[in-house]
Each structure stands twice: as C-alpha cells, then as structure tokens.
N, C-alpha and C positions, 0 to 999 in steps of 0.2 A: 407453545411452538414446538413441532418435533424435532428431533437431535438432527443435526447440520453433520456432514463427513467433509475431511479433509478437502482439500480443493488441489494440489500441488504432487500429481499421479510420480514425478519424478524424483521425488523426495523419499519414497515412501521406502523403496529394496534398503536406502541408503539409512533411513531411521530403525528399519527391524534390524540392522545390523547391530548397527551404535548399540540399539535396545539391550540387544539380547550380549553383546559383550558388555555392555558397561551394569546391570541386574545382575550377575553371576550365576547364568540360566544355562549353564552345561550342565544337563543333570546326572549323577550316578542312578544306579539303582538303591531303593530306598524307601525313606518313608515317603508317602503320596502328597501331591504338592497342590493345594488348594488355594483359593483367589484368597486375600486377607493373609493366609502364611507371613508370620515375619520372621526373618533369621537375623538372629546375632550375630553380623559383620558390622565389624568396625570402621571406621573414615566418612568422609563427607559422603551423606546421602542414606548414610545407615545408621541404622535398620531398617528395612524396607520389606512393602507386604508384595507378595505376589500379584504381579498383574491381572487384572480378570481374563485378557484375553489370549496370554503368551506367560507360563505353559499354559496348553490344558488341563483342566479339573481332570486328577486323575493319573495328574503325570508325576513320575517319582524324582524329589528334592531331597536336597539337604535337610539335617534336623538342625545342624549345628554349623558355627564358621570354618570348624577344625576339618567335617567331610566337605566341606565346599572345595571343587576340585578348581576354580577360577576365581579365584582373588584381586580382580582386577584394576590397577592401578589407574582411576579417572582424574587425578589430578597432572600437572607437567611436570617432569624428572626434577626434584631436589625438592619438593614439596610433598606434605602432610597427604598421604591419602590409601588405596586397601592395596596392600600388598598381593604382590602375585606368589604364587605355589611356585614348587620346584619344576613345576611341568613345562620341559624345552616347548614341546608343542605350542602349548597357549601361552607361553613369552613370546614365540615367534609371530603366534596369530595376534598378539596382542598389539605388537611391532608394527602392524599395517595400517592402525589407525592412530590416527594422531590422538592425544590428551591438550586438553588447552583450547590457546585461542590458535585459528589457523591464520596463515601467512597470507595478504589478497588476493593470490593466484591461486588457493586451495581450501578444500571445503564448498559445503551447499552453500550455495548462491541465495540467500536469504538478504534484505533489506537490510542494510547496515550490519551485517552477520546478527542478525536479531534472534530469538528463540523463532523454531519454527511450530507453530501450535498446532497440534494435531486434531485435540479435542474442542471445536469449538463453540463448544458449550460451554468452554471455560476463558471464553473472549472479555467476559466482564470482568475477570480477574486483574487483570490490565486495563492503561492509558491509551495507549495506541496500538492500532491494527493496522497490518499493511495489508491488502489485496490487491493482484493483480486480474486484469482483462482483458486478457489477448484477442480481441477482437478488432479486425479490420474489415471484416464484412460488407461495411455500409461506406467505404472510404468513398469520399467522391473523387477524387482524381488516382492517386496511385496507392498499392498498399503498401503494407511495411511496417504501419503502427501494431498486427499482434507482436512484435518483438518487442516492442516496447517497455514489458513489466522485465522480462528478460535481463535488455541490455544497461535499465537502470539499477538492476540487482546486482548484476555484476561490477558495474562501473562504483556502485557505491559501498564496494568492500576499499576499493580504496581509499575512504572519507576514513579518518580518526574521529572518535564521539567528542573530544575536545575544541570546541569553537573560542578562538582565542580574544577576538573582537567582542563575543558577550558575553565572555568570564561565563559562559554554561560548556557541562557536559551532558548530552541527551542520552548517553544509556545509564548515567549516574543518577541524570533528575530523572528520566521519562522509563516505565519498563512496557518497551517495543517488542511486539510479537508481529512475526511473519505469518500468513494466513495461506498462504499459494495461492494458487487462482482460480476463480471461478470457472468452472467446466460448463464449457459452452458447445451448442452446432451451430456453430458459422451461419448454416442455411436457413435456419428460423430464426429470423431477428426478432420475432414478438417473444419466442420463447428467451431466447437468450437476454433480452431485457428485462424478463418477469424474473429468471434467476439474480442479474445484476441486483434489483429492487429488494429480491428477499435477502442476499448476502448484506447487502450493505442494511438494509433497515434494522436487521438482526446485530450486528454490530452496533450501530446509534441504539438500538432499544436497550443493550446492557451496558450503557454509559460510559462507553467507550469512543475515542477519535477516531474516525475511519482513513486512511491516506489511499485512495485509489491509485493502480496505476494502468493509463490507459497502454494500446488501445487505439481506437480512431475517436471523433467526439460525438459519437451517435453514444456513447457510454455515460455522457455527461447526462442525457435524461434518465435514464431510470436510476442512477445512481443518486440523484438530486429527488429523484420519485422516492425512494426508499429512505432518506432523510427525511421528506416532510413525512412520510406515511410513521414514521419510527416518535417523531415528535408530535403529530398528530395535529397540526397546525400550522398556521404560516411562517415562510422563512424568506431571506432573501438570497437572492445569488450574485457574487461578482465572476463576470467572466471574460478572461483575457483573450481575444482572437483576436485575428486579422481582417476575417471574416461577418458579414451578420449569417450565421447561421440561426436563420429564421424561418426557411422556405416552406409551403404548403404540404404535410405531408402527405397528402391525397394530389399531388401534383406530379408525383413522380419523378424526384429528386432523390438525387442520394441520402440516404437518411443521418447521414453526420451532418449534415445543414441543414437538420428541424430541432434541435434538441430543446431552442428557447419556443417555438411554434408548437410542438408537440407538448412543451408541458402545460402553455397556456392552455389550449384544447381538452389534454384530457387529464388533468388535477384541477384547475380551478388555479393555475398559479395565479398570483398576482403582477401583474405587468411593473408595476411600479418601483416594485422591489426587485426589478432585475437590469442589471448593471455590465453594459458591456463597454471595454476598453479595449483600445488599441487598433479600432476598426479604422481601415484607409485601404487605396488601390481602388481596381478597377470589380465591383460587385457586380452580378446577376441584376442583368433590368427587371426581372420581375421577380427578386426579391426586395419586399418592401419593407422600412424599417415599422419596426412594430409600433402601433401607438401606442406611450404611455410609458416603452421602456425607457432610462437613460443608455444615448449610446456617446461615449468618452470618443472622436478620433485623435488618430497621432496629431494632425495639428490643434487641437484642442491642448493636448498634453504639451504639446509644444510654446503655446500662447499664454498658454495660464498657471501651468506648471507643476511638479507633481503633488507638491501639498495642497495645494489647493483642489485638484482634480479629487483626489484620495478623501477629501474633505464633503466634495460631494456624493462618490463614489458611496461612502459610509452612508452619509443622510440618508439618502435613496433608498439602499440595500436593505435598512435599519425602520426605517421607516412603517409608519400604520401597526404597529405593532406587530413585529415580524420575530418570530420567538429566537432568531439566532441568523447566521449569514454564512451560506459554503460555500467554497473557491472552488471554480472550475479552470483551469491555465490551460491552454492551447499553446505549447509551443513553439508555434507559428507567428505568435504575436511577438516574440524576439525576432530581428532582424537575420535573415537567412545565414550574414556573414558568421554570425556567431551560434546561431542553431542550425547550422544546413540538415540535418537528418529530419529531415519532416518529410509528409503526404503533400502537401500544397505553400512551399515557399511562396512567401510575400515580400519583395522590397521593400528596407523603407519602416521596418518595425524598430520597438523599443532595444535599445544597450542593454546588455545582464543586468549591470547595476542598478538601470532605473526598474528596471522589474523584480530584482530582490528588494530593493528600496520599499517598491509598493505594498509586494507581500507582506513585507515585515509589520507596514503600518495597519494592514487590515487584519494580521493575524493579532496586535498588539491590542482590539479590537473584543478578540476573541471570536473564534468559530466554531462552527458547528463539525466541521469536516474539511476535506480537499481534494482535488483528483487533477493529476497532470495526465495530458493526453496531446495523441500526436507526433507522439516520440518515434522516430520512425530508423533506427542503427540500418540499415542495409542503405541508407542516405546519406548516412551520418560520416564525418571527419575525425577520425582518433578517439570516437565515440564525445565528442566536445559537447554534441544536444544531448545525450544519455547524464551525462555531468551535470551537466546546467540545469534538468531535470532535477533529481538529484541535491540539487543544491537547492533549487526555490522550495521543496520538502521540507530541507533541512532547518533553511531561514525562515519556515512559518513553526515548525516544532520549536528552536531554541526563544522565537519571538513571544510563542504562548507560552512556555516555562517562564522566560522573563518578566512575564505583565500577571503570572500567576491563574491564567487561565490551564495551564497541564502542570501536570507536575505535585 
C-alpha cells in the first residue's frame, strides 16, 4: 500500500514549529547536517538523528552539544530535561511555547489531547486511531455535522483519562493517536467515500482500533466498507438511529439514509448481521424495512429491556460467522433533550445512560471499530451533544480495556 500523508492541514504550521524548537535545529555555520546525524545532547529524547526531511541534506549543524546554540528545555519548569544556552533571544522564543501538558483551553485540539501522528505509516504502532470526517454533504435535512470531528475534539480536552467508575485510565492502558481528518471535496461523494474506505481499511489493516468521527451518516458506509475490506470477510454491524436509513440509492434520496441499502447492494453485506436500534417516529413511506435485518424500536427497548434487547442485538450482529461487530451511533438516537446538536432531531429517543449502558455491553463484547456521527455543535447547547459524543467513545475504549479486548 503506498505512504498515506497526514490528514489535519491545520495542525501542520503548528507541528514544524514545536519540531523545529523542541530537535535543537537553529543551526550555526558548520559541520554539514545529514539525515541519520546524532548529536550528543543530553535529556529526555536525546540523542537524536537528524530528521530526513527538516534540515535539509546539506545544511550546516552542530558537531557537538557544547556548539548547539538552542538547548531546549522540553520538559515543564522544575523537572529533568535539556537545558537552555545563555541566549536571551531563544529563552524569550522558547517562552512562547508551552513545555508539558496544556491546560483544556490551550493547545492543538487533538482527541483527548492524544499524540497527533503525522506519519501514518506508523498507525500500527498503536491501539487506537482517531479520524475525523467533516463531511456533511449528503445530510438530509440540515447541515452542521462537518463540525463535528471539531467540536468533539475540543470538548474532549476537557475529559481526564481517569474513569473513576472502571478503576481504568485510557492513556495509561490505551496508546491513542490522533490522525486529523480525512481530506475530502464535499462535491464528489463517490470520491470522497472511496477516500473514507482507504483511510479507514488502512488503519484495521495494521491492527489497529479505528474511532471515527462523523460527519453526517452517509460516512457510516464506506467507513464499515473499509473494515470488512481490511478484514476481508464478513462482519456485523450495530447501528444506533432514529431513523431506518435504508432508502434506494438510485432513488434519489439523500445519501445519509442509504448507508445500510448501499452496503447491501454493493459489498455483499449480510442483512442478518445488521442491527439497528432505537428506530421510532414518523419514517418515509417508501422507505421499507429491509428484509432480514433486526430492527430494535424504542418501544421494543422499552417492553423488553435493555439486557435483554443487547442480548439479541449481539446474537444477530455475531451471527453466521461474522469475523467481528463495528458500532455506528447516530446521535440522534439519544433523545433531542439531551443531544439537541444534531441534523434531524427525533422525540422520544433513548436517556444517555441507557445508551452508554448499551455500548458498554457491546463493546464488552469486543469490536472491530466505531464511528459517532451526527454530531452537529452549530445545534448544539453548551456543546452537551459534542460531550455526550465524546463520552459513548470514551465508554466503549474503557469497556474494551476492561474485558481485555485493547489494551
């Protein structure tokens, strides 16, 4: 497969900064500075070889720690780390970036302030991958969801990695990389799903968890495309809507209500193995429920209850020999009061709790992957749906460290 390039265009001014202050890459004139170079500086992260692609081959370095004119201290004040030179200048410039962990209003907006990977060729080196899919293209009623990967990024610098309830911490058990986002044209939705497919299958191919973040849920097909294509076999899916988004995509519907029709059609999915919850309200007459699928409604949930629905929900998903089971959550499927930031509120949906409830049981389970979508902050109250997001993430990563599925 050939080399993937970063995804997250906004990230980037702010990492060649960090780079090149925290490598001690102010060069004098000198001896010439070649990829592989290692210089004798001391503290965490040293020795270190020259990057191949910052300097360039050619450009004159230090030989020694003693001519390194930027000795820069990457550790936080009163801790072990590379002393800085007497030079006011680069103490003053060194002043402007912070050392450490940053405070939740500051710093790159990365998924639980996670590493942000640049190289992602190096995604298999890790448990868990974030991506995001600013794509709202295909919404059927209003946009909003590309903010989505955004306002869950932001809102989840405010989570602590310490989940007090399951005795885990997920950046102690789990080591979480941020990916940025896949780089999309809005206007070609075939193209921009055939990117989603390669992103994501590329990730499952180097045995890694994928965490999507939508998005509208036209993302939930190719991204479930790229999972079975990565594993090369059949899987099943659970999928939380409000909605049966199932409609004819040669119908001429908004393409976020084909994503379970679309992948019958063109994968071979298995109908059987797909599991949708939390459907109720008033549907499309001529969307028909698919034969074969299970579809879970709220009064269903409501009559029989959630163990037992979760009970089926697994059978089902799990079912025919299905090599693993990814979660697609729809936002929409929590009740408006408590997610209003969505494309298409529904009355009448599930409590938070019954829906982290659920996840937990299917992530307990073990999966293949996940993707929230629907998230829509320009809707949204105090960012409360960015949160809530955010948290059913949170409760499938702590649920599969717990059951020994990551970690």
């Amino acid at each position: 497969m050939p080399p993937l390039t970063g995804g997250a265009s906004s990230m980037g001014f702010s990492y060649a900064i960090r780079s090149s202050l925290r490598s001690n890459h102010i060069f004098p004139t000198g001896t010439v500075c070649n990829p592989g170079t290692r210089h004798a500086v001391s503290g965490r992260g040293f020795p270190h070889p020259c990057p191949s692609s910052y300097p360039p081959p050619g450009s004159p370095c230090p030989p020694t720690a003693q001519e390194c004119p930027m000795r820069m201290r990457s550790d936080p004040p009163g801790e072990p780390g590379v002393e800085l030179t007497d030079s006011d200048e680069l103490r003053e410039l060194a002043a402007l970036f912070q050392r450490g962990e940053n405070p939740p209003f500051s710093g790159l907006n990365t998924f639980l302030k996670a590493p942000h990977l640049q190289d992602l060729n190096l995604v298999g080196e890790h448990q868990v991958a974030v991506v995001g899919v600013p794509l709202d293209a295909a919404a059927a009623h209003r946009p909003g969801p590309r903010f989505g990967p955004q306002g869950m990024r932001r809102i989840s610098t405010l989570h602590a990695s310490h989940y007090c309830e399951r005795g885990a911490d997920l950046l102690d058990g789990l080591d979480i990389v941020d990916l940025g986002d896949v780089f999309l044209a809005p206007a070609d939705l075939d193209a921009a799903f055939a990117r989603i497919t390669k992103a994501v299958a590329h990730i499952v191919a180097h045995g890694t968890f994928p965490v999507v973040l939508g998005g509208d849920h036209s993302v939930g097909y190719p991204a479930a495309r790229g999972v079975m294509e990565a594993h090369g076999g059949k899987i099943g899916v659970i999928h939380f809507d409000r909605h049966l988004e199932n409609r004819n995509p040669d119908g001429g519907g908004p393409a976020s209500l084909v994503p379970g029709r679309r992948a019958v059609h063109e994968t071979h999915f298995d109908l059987g193995n797909l599991v949708q919850i939390g459907v109720s309200g008033w549907q499309a007459a001529r969307a028909p429920i698919l034969d074969g699928s299970v579809v879970i409604t709220m009064e269903d949930l409501e009559e029989r209850g959630l163990d037992t629905v979760a009970d089926l929900a697994l059978e089902a998903a799990w079912g025919g020999g299905a090599r693993g089971v990814y979660l697609s959550f729809d936002i929409d499927a929590v009740d408006p009061g408590f997610a209003p930031g969505t494309g298409w509120p529904e009355p009448g949906g599930l409590y938070p709790r019954e829906a982290l409830r659920l996840v937990r049981r299917f992530a307990k389970e073990g999966l293949l992957g996940m993707e929230v979508v629907e998230v829509a902050p320009p809707y949204d109250s105090s960012d409360v749906t960015s949160l809530l997001g955010v948290r059913l993430i949170c409760e499938v990563l702590a649920a599969s460290v717990a059951s020994g599925h990551l970690g």
